[in-house]
N, C-alpha and C positions, 0 to 999 in steps of 0.2 A: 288734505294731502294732495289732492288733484281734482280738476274738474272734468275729466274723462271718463267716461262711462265704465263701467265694472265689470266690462264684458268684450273682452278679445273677438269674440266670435264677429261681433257688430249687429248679431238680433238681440231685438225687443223682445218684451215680455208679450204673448200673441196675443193678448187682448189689447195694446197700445195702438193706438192712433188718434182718432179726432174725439172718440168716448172719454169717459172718466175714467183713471185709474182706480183700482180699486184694491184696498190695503186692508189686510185681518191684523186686528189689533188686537194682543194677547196681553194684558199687562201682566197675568201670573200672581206673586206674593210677595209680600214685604215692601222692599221701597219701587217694585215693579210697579205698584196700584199707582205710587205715587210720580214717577217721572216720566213713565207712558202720557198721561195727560198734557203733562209741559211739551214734550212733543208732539202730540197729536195739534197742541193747542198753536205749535209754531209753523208746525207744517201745515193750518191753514190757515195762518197768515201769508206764507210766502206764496200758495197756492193763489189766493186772493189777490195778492201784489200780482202775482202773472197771470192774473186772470185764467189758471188750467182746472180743468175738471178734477178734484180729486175726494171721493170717497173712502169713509172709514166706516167698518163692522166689527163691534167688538165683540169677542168670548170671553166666558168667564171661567176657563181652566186654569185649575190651577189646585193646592192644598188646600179650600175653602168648600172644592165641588167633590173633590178626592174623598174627604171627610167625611162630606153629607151624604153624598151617591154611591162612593166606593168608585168611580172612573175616571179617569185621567184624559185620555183621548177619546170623545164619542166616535161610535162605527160610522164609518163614509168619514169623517173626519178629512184625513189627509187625500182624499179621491178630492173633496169639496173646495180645498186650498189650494190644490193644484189647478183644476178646470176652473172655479171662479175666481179666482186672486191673482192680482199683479205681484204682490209683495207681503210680506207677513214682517209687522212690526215686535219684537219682542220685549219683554220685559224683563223679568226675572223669576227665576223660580227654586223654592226650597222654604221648609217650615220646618220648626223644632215640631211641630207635632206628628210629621212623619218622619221619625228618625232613618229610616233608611233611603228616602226620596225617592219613593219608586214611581212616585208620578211626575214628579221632575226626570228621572229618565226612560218614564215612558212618553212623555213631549214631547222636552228638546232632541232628546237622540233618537225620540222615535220621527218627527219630522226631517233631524239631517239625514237619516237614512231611509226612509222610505221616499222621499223627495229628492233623494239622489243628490243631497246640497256638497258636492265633493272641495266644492274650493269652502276653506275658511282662512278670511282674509282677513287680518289685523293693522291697518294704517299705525306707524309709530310716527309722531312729528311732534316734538314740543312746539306750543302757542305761546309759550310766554320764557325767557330764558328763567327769572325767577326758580318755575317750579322744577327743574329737573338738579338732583342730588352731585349731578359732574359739574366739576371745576371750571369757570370758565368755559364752556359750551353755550353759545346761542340755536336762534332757532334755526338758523343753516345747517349746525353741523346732528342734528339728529333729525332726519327725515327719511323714512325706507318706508318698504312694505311688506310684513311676513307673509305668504303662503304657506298655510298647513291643510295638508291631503286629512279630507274632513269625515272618512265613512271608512277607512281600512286602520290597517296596524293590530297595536293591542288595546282599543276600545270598541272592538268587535261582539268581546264577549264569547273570545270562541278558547275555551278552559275549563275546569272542575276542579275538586278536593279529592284525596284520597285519604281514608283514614280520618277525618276530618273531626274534629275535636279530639284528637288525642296527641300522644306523645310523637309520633311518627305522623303525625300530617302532613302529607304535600299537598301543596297548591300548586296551580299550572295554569297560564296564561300565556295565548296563542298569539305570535306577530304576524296578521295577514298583510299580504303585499303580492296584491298582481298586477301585471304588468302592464292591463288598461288603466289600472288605478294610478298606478305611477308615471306612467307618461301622462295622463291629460294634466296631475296639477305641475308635471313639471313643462308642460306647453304652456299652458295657461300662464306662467309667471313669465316665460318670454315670450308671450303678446302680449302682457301686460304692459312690459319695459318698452318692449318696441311702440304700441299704440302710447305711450305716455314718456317717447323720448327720452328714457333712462337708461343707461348706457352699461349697468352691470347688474352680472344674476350670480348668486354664490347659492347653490347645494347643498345644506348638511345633511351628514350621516353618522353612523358609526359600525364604515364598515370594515374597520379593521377588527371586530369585536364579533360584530353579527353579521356574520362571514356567510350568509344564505340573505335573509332577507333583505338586506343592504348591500351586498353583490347588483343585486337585481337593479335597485337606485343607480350604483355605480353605471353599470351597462346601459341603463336606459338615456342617463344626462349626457354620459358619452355620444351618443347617436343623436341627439335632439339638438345639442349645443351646435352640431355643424348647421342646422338648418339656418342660424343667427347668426354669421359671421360677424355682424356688426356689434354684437353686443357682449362684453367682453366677462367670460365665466369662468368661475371660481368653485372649488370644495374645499372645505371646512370640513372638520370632525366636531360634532356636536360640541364638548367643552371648550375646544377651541374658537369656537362661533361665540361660546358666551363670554368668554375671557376677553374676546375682541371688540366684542358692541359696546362692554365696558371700559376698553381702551380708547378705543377711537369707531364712535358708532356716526361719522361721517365716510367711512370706506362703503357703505352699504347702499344700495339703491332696493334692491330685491333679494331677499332671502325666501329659498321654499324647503321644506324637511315635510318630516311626516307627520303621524297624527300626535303621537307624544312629544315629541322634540317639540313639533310647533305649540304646543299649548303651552310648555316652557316658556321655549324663547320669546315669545308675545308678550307674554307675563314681565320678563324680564325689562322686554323693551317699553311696555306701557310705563315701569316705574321711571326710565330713565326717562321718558318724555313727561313726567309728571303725578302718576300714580293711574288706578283702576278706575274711578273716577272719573279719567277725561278720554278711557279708551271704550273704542267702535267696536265692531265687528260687525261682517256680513256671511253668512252663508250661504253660498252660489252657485246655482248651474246655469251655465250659460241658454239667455233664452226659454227660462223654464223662470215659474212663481221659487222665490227665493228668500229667506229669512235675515231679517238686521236687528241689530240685537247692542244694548252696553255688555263688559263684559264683569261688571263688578257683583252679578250676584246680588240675592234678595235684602241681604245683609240685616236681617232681624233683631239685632242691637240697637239701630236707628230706626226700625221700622215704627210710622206712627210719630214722631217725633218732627216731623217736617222740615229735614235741615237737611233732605238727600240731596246729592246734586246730580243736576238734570242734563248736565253736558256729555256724558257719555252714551247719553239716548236721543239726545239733539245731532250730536256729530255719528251715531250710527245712522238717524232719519238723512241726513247730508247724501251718506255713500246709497242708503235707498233710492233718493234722489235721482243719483247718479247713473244707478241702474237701469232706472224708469227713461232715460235721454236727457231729466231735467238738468245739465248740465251748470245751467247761472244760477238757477236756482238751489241745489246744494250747496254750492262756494256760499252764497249767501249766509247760507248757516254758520257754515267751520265760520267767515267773517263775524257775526254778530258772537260766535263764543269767544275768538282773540279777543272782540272788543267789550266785552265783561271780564275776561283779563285785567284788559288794560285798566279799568275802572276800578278792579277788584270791587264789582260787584257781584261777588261770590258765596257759595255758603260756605259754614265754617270748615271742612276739610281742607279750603284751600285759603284760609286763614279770614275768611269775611264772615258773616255776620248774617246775613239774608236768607231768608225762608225758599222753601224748593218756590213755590208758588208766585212767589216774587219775581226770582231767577228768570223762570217760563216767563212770564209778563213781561220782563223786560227786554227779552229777547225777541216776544212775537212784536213788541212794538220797535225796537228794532227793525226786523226784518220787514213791518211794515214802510218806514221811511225809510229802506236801504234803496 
């Protein structure tokens, strides 16, 4: 998407300078085991190519330690990833043997919320015209960047049942939104545009509907947008934003909403650039150890079967990268995935042939001659 760092603020992560970085490498379950490795394996080649220090410490949480220990996140855990770690690589997580995934969201969500990771950031950019499902679109006319406020809303967890296995059960489920929370990710997304020279930021909400909690959005974009004069801002009503990315997802430079919206429209926008597959994520605080992640989920159908593909945790290591200051060296990456594109040297999701394993090789040798 870009080769600008992932961080408006312009600090480092506080361990960065002339040390080694140092990255917790989580690969989790299912095809986590398996494309964590292709990354690790490419991120140090490119590291090697630039000659930078970079260190990796693996864990092994996940549904495998869940099962045997009963624990999900060890005690000091999250103290440990913050004070020792530059960045936390992720992999994926979820098992049929824990049908309710409670150590999958005692992890993932307990790391973005106890690490404070408030921006979740989604690059949409189709690499290849081929793979995206719209007519006639190349790879100019779909390139943006979601912002989704990553710790509030209704994935807080703040609700009950009433009544609850009967005829008359309510359920309830709480939309938090305060007002710190909602201006940093809607600052963060115009520094984002202004640091990376992108010239528009659209809003969504729906506050014609949720006339309290998206009030609140309304009033804050209002106030923040004047700081930007340059950069030209737009709102959307949530269906409207999706009816529109599907119409023409070249009006978009920056989109930020909330924590629900965003998980949508990301979704949305990964299939239009190509499917789940070849999409990143980062979880971010500025200046703080922060998590990158693919977003496609452990997918225990292929798991074992060696045909996962490894691009959506190769172009999450990119935006890690990116994080870190390595700036040439993340573009390196997104370059060597265009160019297995190009080759369709690919596994079979994206109509090739080639093993996860293969994929990684070709790409750290790649990145080695790039």
């Amino acid at each position: 998407m870009t080769t600008k760092p992932m961080n408006p603020s312009g600090k480092l992560p506080l361990r960065w300078g002339g040390e080694a970085a140092r990255i917790a490498v989580i690969p989790g379950d299912g095809i986590g085991k398996e494309v964590t490795p292709e990354s690790v394996k490419v991120l140090r080649a490119v590291a090697a190519r630039a000659k930078r220090p970079l260190e990796f410490v693996e864990f092994d949480w996940g549904a495998d330690k869940y099962l045997k220990e009963g624990l999900s996140l060890p005690a000091g855990a999250v103290e440990m990833l913050r004070d020792e770690f530059d960045a936390i690589l992720f992999g994926a997580l979820g098992d049929p043997r824990v049908p309710s995934n409670q150590h999958a969201a005692d992890i993932l969500l307990g790391l973005r919320f106890k690490l404070d990771l408030y921006v979740n950031a989604r690059p949409v950019e189709l690499l290849h015209e081929r793979l995206t499902p719209l007519r006639d679109r190349t790879e100019n006319d779909i390139r943006f960047m979601v912002f989704r406020e990553n710790t509030e809303g209704l994935y807080v967890g703040v609700g009950g049942f009433f009544k609850k296995g009967t005829a008359d059960e309510i359920a309830m489920q709480e939309d938090v939104n305060s007002r710190k929370g909602v201006e940093r990710i809607i600052r963060y997304a115009y520094d984002y545009a202004r640091q990376n020279g992108l010239k528009r930021v659209c809003m969504s909400d729906k506050s014609n509907a949720m006339t309290f909690a998206h009030d609140l959005w309304q009033r804050v974009f209002k106030e923040v947008r004047q700081e930007y004069p340059k950069i030209e801002s737009r709102h959307l009503y949530i269906d409207t934003l999706a009816m529109e990315m599907v119409r023409d997802p070249s009006q978009f430079d920056v989109i930020v909403t909330c924590n629900l919206f965003g998980d949508i429209v990301s979704d949305l926008g990964a299939q239009l650039a190509g499917g789940l597959g070849l999409a990143p994520s980062g979880n971010i605080h500025p200046g703080r150890t922060s998590l990158f992640e693919p977003v496609h989920g452990s997918a225990p159908n292929i798991a074992g079967k060696r045909i996962a593909n490894p691009f959506g945790s190769v172009l999450a290591s990119a935006m890690m990268l990116d994080f870190l200051g390595w700036k040439e060296e993340g573009q390196v990456l997104r370059e060597g995935v265009k160019a297995a594109l190009r080759e369709s040297f690919v596994t079979p999701d994206l109509g090739g042939v080639k093993q996860t394993v293969e994929v990684g090789d070709w790409l750290a040798s790649y990145v080695e001659r790039a």
